[in-house]
N, C-alpha and C positions, 0 to 999 in steps of 0.2 A: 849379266847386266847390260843394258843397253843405252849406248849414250848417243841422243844428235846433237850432229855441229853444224848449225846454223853460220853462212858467215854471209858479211853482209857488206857492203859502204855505200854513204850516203843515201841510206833507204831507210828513213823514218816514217815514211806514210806507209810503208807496205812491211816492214818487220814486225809489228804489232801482228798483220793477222798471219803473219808466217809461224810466227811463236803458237798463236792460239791454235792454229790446224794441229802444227804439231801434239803441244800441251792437252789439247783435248784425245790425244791417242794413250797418253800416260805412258811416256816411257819412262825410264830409270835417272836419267838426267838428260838436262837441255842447256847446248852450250853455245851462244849467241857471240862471237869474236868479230869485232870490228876496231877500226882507226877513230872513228870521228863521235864529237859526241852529240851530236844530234840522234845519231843510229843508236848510241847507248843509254842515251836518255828515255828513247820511247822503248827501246828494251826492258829498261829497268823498270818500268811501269806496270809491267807483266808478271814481277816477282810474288804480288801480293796474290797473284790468284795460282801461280804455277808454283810451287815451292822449289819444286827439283830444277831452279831456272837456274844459270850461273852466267855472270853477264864479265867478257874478256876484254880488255882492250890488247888490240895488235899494233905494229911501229908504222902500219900504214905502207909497209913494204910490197904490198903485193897479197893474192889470194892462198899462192904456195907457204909462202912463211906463217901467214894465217893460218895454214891447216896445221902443219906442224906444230905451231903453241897448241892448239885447241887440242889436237892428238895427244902429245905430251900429257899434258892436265886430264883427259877423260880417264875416268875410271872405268867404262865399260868394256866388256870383252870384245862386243860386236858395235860399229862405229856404225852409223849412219848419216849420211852429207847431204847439205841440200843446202838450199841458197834464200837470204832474206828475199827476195823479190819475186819467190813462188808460191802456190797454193800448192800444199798438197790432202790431197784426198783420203776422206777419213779410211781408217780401220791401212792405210797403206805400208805402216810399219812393218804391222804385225804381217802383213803378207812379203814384205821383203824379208823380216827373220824367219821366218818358215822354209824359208829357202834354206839356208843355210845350218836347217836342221841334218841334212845329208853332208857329212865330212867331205866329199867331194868337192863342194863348194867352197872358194875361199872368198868370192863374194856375190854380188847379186846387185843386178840395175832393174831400175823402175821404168815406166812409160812416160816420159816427156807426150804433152799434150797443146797443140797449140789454142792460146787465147783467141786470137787474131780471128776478125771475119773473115770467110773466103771468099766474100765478094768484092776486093780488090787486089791489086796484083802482087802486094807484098803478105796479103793475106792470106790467099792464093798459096802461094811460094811456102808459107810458114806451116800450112797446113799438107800439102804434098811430101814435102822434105820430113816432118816428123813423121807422117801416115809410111812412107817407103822406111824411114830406119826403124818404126815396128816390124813391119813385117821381117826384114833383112833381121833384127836381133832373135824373131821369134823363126824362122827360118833356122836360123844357125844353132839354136838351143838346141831343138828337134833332133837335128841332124848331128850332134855334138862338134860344130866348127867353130871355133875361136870368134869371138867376139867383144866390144867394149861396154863399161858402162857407161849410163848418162852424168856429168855432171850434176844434173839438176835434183837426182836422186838417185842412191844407190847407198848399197849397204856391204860392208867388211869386216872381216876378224881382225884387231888391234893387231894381233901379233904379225900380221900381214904386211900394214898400212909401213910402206917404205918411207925414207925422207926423201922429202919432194925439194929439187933443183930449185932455188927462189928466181930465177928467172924463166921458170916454166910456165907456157902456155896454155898447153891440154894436160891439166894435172889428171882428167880422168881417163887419158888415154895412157899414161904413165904409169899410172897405178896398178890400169888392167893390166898393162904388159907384164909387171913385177908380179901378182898374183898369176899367171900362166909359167912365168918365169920360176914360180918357185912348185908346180908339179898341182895347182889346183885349177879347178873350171871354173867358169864362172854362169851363172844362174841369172832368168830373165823371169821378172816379175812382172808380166802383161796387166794386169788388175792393181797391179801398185801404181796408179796415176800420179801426175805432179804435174799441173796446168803453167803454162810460162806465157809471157807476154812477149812475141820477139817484134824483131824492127818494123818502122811502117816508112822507112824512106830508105833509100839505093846509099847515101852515106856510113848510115848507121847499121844498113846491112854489110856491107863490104867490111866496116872496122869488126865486129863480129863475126863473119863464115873466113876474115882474114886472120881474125887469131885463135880460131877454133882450127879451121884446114891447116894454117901454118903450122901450127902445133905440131900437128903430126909431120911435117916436113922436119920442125924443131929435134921431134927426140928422132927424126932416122939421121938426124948428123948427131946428135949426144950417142944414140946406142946402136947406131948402123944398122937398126929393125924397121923396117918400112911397114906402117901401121893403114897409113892409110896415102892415096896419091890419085892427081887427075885419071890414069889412067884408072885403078880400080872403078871411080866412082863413073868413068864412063863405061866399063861395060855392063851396069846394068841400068842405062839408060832407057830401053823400051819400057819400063817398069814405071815409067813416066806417063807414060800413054794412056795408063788403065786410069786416069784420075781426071782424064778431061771430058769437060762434059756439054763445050757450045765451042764456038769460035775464038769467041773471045778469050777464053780459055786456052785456048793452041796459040793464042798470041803470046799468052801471058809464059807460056813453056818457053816459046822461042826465044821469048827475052830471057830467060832463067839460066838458058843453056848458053847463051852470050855471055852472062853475065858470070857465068862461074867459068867459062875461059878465063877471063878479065882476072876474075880473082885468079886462078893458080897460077898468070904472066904474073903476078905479084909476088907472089908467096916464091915462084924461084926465081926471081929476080931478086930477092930480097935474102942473099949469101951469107952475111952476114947472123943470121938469125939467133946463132946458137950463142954467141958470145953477149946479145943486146943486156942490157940493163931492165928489168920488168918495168920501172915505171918508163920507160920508153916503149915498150912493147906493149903493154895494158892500156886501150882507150875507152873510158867510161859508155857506154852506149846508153844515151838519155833516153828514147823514144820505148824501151823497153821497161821504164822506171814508171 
């Protein structure tokens, strides 16, 4: 049986068609958990055409304590996550469970896809950054070297799915470690798309690749495993190069490479990380809503 857990806050305009991409895959249930009821009103609208919909309310604690209820309550054996404020791509389910037809697998990530035009520089940015961690995830499948899944989509065996830290930041870099941790691989679903919208201003980027990259700063102080760090993500910085295609372009890199200095002076600077409170740590990012 197979359950998705949709979670979502304050995304009423865009949880309607996040339900229906799913709903129209027909999976075994759909489990929509959110705090606010704006998001569970236009939820519950969706019941009359989805039947297998179940609509949560959460204490508004955060995204980790979200998944947790939501896990809890699913009855399926094989979980699938995704987020109210993405599209995902038809038939992409069923190509994330196929994966997990091989016992080897204890889960399996989908292809994050950016919205964003690439004809400005945050667009630019959103389209590079996901095009390189394709390849790097389908790279490292090949070659069987450890890798994460995406947030945005990805799929797990219940029996897997650990409890997630309420002050955690990269629950899906967490996740994957516990799934490695307990003796399974994990499996890249190239063709399982899920289209996201990310930021179009340097604010709204920073609050985002600062609580995405700090995360993974997060669990190397919770589990003393270093997941991911400036230096890794600078040595395969030439891989940048293969994606420029004018001037303007080699501009837009220089600033990118600036700008993720900036970010990881943040992220260690910011010592304190492991003990924070989530809703101190959690900044809503509007520009991606």
């Amino acid at each position: 049986m197979i359950s998705v857990i949709i979670t979502s806050y304050k995304e009423p305009k865009t949880i309607v068609k996040a339900i229906a991409c799913i709903g129209n895959q027909s999976p075994d249930e759909i489990i929509v958990v959110a705090p606010d009821k704006e998001t569970l009103d236009a939820a519950k609208s969706m019941i009359r055409k989805f039947k297998q919909l179940r609509i949560i309310k959460d204490d508004g604690e955060g995204k980790p304590a979200a998944l947790n209820l939501a896990v809890k309550e699913a009855r399926g054996d094989i979980l699938v996550l995704t987020d109210g404020d993405v599209v995902v791509e038809k038939d992409s389910i069923k190509k994330l469970v196929e994966k997990l037809e091989d016992d080897k697998y204890g889960a399996v990530s989908g292809n994050p896809i950016s919205l964003n035009s690439r004809n400005n520089k945050f667009g630019f940015w959103a389209y590079m950054l996901t095009e390189i961690a394709n390849k790097r995830r389908e790279k490292a499948a090949l070659s069987g070297k450890r890798f994460f899944c995406s947030g945005y989509l990805f799929a797990i065996r219940k029996n897997l799915f650990p409890i997630i830290p309420e002050n955690l930041l990269s629950e899906d870099g967490f996740i994957s470690h516990k799934v490695y941790e307990k003796g399974y691989k994990i499996a890249y679903a190239k063709e399982s798309k899920v289209y996201v919208k990310y930021p179009n201003n340097f604010s709204d980027w920073i609050k985002q690749k600062k609580r995405s990259a700090g995360g993974y700063n997060q669990i190397k102080k919770m589990l003393g495993v270093e997941i991911r760090s400036f230096r890794s993500e600078s040595s395969g910085a030439f891989d940048f190069l293969n994606y420029i295609s004018s001037m303007k372009e080699i501009y837009w890199l220089v600033s990118l490479f600036v700008a993720r200095v900036y970010l990881w002076l943040l992220i260690y600077k910011d010592i304190n990380i492991k003990n924070k409170d989530q809703k101190e740590l959690w900044q809503r990012i509007e520009s991606t809503k």
